[in-house]
C-alpha positions in Angstrom: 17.1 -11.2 34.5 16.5 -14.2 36.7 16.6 -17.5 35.6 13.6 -19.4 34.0 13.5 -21.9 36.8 12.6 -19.2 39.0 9.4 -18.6 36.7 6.7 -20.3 39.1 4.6 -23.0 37.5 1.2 -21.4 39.2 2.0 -18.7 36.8 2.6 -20.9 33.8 -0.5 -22.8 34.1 -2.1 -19.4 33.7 -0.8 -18.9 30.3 -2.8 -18.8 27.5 -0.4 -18.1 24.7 3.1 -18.0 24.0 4.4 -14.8 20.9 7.8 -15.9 19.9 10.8 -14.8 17.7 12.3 -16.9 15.1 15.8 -16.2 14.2 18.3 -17.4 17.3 15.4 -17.9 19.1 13.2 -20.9 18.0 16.5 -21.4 15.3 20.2 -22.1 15.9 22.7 -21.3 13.5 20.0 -20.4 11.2 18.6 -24.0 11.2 15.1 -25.1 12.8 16.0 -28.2 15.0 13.9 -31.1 15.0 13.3 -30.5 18.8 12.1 -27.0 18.7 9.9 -27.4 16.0 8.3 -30.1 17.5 8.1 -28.4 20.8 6.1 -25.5 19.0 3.7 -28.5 17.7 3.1 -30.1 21.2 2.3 -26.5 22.3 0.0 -25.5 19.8 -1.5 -29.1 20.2 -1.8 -28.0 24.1 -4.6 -25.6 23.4 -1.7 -22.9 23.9 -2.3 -20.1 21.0 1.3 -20.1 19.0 1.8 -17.0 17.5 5.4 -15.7 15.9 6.5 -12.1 15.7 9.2 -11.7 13.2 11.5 -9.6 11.3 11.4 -11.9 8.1 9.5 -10.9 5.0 6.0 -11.6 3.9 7.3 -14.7 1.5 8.6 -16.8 4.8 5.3 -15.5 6.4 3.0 -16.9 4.1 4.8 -20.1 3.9 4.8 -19.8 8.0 0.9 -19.4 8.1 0.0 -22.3 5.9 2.3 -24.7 6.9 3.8 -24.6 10.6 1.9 -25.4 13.5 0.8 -22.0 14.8 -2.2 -19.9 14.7 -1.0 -16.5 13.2 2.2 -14.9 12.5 3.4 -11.6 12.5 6.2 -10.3 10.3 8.3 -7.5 9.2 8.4 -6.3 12.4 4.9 -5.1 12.8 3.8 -4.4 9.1 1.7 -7.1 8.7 0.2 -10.4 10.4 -1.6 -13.2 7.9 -3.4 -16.2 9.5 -4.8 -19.6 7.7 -8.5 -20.0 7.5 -8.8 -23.2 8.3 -12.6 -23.2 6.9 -12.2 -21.5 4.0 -8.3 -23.2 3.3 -7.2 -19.9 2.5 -4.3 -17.3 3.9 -5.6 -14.5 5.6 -3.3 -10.9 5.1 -3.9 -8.2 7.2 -1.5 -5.3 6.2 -0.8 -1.8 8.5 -0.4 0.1 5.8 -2.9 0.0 2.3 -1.4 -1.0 -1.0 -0.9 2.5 -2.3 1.0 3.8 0.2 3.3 0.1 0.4 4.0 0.5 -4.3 5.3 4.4 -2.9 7.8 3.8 -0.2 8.8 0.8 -2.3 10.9 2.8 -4.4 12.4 4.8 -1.6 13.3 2.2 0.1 15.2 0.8 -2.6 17.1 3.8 -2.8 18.0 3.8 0.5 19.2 0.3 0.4 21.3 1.3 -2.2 23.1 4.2 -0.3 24.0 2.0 2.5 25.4 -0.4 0.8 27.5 2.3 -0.5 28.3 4.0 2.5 29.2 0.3 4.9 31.5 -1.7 3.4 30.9 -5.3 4.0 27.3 -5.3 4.6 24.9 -6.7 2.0 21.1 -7.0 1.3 19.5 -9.6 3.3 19.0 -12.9 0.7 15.3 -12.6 1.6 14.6 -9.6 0.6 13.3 -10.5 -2.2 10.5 -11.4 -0.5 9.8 -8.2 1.9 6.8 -6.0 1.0 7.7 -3.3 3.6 11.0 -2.8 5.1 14.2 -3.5 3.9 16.8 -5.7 5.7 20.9 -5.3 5.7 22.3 -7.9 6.7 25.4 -7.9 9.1 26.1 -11.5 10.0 23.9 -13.7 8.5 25.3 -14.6 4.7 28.5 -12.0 5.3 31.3 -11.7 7.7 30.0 -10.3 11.2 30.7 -6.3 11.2 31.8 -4.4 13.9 29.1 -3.2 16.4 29.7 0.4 15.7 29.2 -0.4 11.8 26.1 -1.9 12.5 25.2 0.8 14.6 26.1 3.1 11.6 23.5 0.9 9.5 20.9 1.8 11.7 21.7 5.3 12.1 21.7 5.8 8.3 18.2 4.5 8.2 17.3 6.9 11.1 19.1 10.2 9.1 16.7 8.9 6.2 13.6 8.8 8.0 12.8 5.2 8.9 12.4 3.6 11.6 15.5 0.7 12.4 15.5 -2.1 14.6 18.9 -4.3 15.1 18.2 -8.4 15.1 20.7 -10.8 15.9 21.8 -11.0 11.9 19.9 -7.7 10.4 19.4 -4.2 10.2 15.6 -3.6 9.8 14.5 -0.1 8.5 10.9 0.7 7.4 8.5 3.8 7.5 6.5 4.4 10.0 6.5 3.9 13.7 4.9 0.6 14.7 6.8 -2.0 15.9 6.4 -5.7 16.7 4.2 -5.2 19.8 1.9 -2.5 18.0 0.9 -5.4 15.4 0.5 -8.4 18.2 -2.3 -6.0 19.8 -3.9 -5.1 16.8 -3.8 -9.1 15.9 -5.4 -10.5 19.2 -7.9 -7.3 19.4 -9.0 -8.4 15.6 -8.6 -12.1 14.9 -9.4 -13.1 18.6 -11.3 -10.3 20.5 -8.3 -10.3 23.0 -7.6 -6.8 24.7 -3.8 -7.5 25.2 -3.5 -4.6 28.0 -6.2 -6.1 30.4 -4.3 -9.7 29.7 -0.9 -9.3 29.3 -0.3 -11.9 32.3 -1.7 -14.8 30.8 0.5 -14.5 27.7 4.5 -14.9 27.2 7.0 -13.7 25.0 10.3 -15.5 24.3 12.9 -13.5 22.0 16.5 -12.7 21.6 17.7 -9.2 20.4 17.1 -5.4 20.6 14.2 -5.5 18.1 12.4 -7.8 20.6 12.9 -4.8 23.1 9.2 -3.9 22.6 8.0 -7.1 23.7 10.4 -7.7 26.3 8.9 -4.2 28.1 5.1 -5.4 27.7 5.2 -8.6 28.7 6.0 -9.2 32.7 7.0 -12.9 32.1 8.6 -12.4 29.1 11.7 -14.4 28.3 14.7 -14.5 26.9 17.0 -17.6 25.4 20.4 -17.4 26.7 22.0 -15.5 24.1 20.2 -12.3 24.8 23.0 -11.6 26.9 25.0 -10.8 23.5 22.9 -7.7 23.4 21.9 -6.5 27.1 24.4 -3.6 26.5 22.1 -2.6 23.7 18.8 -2.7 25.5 16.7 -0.3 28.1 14.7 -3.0 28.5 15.6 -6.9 29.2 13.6 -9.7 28.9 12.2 -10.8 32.8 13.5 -14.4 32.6 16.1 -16.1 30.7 16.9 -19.5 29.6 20.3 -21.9 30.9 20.3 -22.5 26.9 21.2 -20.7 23.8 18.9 -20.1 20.8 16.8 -23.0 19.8 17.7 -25.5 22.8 16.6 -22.5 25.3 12.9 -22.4 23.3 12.6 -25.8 24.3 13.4 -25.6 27.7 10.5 -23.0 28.5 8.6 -25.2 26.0 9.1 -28.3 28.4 8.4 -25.8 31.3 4.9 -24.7 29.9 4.1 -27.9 28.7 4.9 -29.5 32.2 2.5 -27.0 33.7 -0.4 -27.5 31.2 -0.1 -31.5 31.5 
């Protein structure tokens, strides 16, 4: 990974839009500072397309959609992306899988949940899971006491011996059915909503993220970017981000912020 600085600004004043992760990446500590919220407002306000890829459920996403500053957002890791129509005042939900097939695996992946819990002491279901339509979330770190990495590991292996797909964050286990992924869903989203063929453009967009689950991402995207603390999970990784942030977490969003913003002025 090199460091941001050495991103040139000739190839920042060529992006168009910026994906990003949430958790540890626009947050720290599981808060949303001032400055980083506001630095996703100036870019949006830049003509920059803002567009989150997440692991949290559909509830934060539809709260994410109406009211922050960005023009789509993609959660659950792929399952889903929901927009605001601005002229019809309305949220938009676009869902990967149809509503029959999301009421079947529900029940399954409640059983599953249930079995893990069982089987890794110490890890619990994620508080927002209330919320999720299609995947459930253990969390490791987030509202418990951080596990070991091979019990986390385990997590995600249990998921995989059940027949989902899991992806590790920086505080959750994500497991869900089927095999799309964060990257899969930020295609179908600019092919649909914008008439963007991500392939031929993938160099006038950028990625900024934190953990294994942004993997996906961090492989497409030749500029992509990680905040500082992506070095937590290198070891985990094929594939690390290009770039990374001096700073951790949130402080390290707005350093590329300033960076793109800088280059756009």
């Amino acid at each position: 990974m090199l460091p941001l600085q050495d991103l040139p600004d000739a190839t920042l004043s060529r992006i168009t839009g910026l994906f990003l992760d949430i958790d540890d990446t626009l947050t720290t500590e599981g808060k949303l500072p001032a400055d980083a919220y506001a630095a996703l407002e100036a870019l949006q306000q830049s003509g920059l397309r803002v567009i989150p890829i997440t692991g949290r459920p559909a509830g934060w996403c539809d709260h994410i959609a109406r009211m922050w500053p960005v023009d789509a957002v993609v959660g659950e890791n792929g399952a889903f992306y929901f927009w605001h129509d601005a002229q019809s005042r309305k949220l938009r939900q676009r869902f990967l899988a149809d509503e029959a097939t999301r009421a079947a695996n529900a029940a399954r992946l409640k059983d599953i949940a249930a079995a893990i819990l069982e089987a890794v002491p110490g890890c619990a279901l994620a508080s927002d899971q209330f919320c999720r339509i299609a995947d459930i979330a253990i969390d490791f770190c987030e509202d418990v006491p951080a596990l070991p990495s091979g019990e986390v590991d385990r997590i995600a292996a249990l998921m995989r011996d059940a027949g989902m797909t899991a992806k590790i964050s920086s505080i959750h286990v994500n497991g869900w059915f089927g095999d799309y992924d964060k990257l899969g869903m930020a295609r179908t989203l600019m092919r649909e909503r914008y008439g963007v063929d991500l392939d031929a453009e993938r160099e006038r967009y950028l990625f900024i993220g934190d953990s294994p689950n942004d993997e996906p991402m961090f492989a497409y995207f030749p500029h992509a970017v990680g905040v500082a603390n992506v070095a937590d999970f290198t070891d985990r990784m094929r594939h690390a981000p290009a770039y990374v942030t001096g700073a951790r977490c949130g402080a390290g969003f707005v350093e590329l912020a300033r960076r793109l913003l800088a280059a756009h002025a």
